[in-house]
C-alpha positions in Angstrom: -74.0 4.9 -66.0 -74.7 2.7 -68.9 -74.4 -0.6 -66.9 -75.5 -1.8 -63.6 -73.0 -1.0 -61.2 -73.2 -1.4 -57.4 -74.4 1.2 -55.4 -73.5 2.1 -51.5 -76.0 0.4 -50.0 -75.6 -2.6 -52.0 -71.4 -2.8 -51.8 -69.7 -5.8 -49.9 -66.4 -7.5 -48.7 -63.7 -6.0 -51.3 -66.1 -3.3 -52.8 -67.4 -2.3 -49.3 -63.8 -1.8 -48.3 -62.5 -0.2 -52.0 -66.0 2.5 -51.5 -65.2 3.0 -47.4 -61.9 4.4 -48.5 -62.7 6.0 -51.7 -65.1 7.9 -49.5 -63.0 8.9 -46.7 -60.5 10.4 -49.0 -63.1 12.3 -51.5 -66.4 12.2 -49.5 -67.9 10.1 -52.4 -67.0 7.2 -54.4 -66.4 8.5 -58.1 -67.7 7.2 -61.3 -64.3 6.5 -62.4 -64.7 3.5 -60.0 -67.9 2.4 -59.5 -68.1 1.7 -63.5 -66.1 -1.0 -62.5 -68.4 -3.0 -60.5 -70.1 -4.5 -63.3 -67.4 -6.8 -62.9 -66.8 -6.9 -59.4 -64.2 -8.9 -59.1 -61.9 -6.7 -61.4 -62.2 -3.4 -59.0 -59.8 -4.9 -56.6 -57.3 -5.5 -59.1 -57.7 -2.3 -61.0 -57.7 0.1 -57.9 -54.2 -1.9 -56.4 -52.8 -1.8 -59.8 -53.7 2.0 -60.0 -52.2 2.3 -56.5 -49.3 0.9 -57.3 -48.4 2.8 -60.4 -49.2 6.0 -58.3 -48.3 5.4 -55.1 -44.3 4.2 -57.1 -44.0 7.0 -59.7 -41.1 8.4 -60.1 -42.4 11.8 -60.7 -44.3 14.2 -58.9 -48.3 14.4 -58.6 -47.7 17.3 -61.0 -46.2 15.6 -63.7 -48.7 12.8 -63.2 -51.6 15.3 -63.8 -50.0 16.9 -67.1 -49.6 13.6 -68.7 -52.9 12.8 -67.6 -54.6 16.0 -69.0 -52.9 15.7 -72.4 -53.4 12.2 -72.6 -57.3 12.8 -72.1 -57.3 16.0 -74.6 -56.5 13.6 -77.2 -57.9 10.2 -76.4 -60.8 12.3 -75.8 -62.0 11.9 -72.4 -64.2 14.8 -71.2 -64.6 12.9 -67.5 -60.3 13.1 -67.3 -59.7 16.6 -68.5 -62.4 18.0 -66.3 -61.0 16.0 -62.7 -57.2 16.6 -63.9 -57.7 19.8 -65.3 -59.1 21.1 -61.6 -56.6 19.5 -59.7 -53.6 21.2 -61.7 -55.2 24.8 -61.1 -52.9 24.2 -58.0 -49.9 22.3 -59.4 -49.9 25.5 -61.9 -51.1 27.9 -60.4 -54.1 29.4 -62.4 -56.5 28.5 -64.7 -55.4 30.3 -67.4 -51.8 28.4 -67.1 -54.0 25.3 -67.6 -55.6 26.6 -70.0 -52.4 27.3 -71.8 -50.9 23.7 -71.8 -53.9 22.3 -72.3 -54.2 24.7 -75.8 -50.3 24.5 -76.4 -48.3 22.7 -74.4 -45.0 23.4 -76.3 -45.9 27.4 -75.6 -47.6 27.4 -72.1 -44.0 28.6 -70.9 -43.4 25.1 -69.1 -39.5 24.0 -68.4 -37.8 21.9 -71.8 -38.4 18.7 -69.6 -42.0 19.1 -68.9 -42.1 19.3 -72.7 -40.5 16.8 -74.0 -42.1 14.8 -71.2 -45.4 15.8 -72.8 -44.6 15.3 -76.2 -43.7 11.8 -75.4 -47.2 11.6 -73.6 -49.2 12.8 -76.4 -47.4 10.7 -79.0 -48.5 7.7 -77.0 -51.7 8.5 -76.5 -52.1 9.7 -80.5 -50.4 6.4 -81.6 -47.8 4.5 -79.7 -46.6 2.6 -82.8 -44.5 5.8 -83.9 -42.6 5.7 -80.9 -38.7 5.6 -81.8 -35.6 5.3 -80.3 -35.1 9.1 -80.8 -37.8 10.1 -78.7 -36.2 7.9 -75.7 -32.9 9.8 -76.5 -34.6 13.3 -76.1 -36.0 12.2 -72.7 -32.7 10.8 -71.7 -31.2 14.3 -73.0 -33.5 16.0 -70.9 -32.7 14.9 -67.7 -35.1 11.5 -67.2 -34.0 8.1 -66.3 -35.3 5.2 -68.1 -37.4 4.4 -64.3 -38.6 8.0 -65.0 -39.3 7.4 -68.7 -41.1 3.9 -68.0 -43.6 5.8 -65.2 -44.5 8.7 -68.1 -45.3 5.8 -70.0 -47.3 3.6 -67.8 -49.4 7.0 -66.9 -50.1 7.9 -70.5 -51.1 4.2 -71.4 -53.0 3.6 -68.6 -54.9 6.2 -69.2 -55.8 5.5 -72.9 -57.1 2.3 -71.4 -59.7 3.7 -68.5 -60.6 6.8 -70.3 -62.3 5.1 -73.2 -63.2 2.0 -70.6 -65.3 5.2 -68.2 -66.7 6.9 -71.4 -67.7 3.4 -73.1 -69.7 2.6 -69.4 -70.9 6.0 -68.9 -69.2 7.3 -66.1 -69.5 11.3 -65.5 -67.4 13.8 -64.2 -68.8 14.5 -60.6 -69.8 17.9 -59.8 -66.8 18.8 -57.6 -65.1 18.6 -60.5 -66.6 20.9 -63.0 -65.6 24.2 -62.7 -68.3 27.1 -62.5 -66.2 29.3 -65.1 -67.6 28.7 -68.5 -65.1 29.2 -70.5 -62.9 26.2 -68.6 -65.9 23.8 -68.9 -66.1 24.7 -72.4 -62.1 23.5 -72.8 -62.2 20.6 -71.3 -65.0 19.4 -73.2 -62.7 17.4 -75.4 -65.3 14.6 -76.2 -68.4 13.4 -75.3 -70.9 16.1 -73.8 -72.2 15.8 -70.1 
């Protein structure tokens, strides 16, 4: 970590509480939020608001990890495609079908929503200015409501904003994460090196 964060021993009151439960749930409080003790008094609002976007999305965990892992391909955020990119060899089914969005998503063999879904993802992430009208008419075409289309959204942006935020602190993909196979490190190695 680039900045001084706080560590367990040292936590208290909200950041006590935020680390107790980050800890239950993963055994270990990630990078992803300690980084944000720098400014203490900003980790309460960024883990509620990160709740809340998750814990009211309209979408599955699934489709929450394929935005995210696009997103992150192109922001480029190493620490995101290596935590996302585990977690969907469930949600997919294999590494190599990870493998295979993450490379292509238009040809990984994924359903016409979960493309145009992902299409919408990446053009946000690659430059949100270009989004049209047309774009919101193929999501609408594909099946998603506008509640639908405003929680792809709100995951692709958000992540463009705490990707480069844990990279420009120096957070780190935690060892859970990285997965022993080469090959899949070597993929999801999208920016900086760890």
């Amino acid at each position: 970590m680039f900045l001084q964060t706080i560590d367990d021993e040292s936590a208290t009151d909200e950041v006590a509480e935020i680390y107790a439960r980050h800890k239950a749930q993963l055994g270990f409080v990630m990078d992803a939020t300690r980084c944000f003790t720098a400014r203490p008094d900003l980790l309460p609002a960024y883990t509620d608001f990160m709740d809340k976007i998750r814990a009211g999305f309209s979408l599955g965990m699934r489709e929450w990890r394929l935005i995210t892992l696009i997103a992150a391909k192109h922001i480029p955020s190493t620490y995101c495609s290596h935590v996302y990119a585990k977690q969907l060899i469930g949600d997919l089914g294999s590494k190599e079908m990870v493998l295979a969005v993450h490379s292509d998503f238009r040809t990984a063999g994924l359903s016409a929503a979960d493309v145009e879904m992902l299409a919408y993802a990446e053009k946000i992430t690659r430059d949100a200015s270009k989004v049209e009208q047309e774009d919101i008419n193929r999501l609408r075409a594909a099946g998603f409501t506008d509640v639908q289309i405003c929680d792809i959204t709100l995951c692709a942006s958000f992540r463009c904003f705490v990707s480069r935020f844990f990279d420009a602190t120096g957070a780190a993909p935690e060892a859970i994460f990285l997965d022993p196979d080469t090959n899949f490190q070597t993929a999801m190695t999208v920016g900086k090196r760890f």
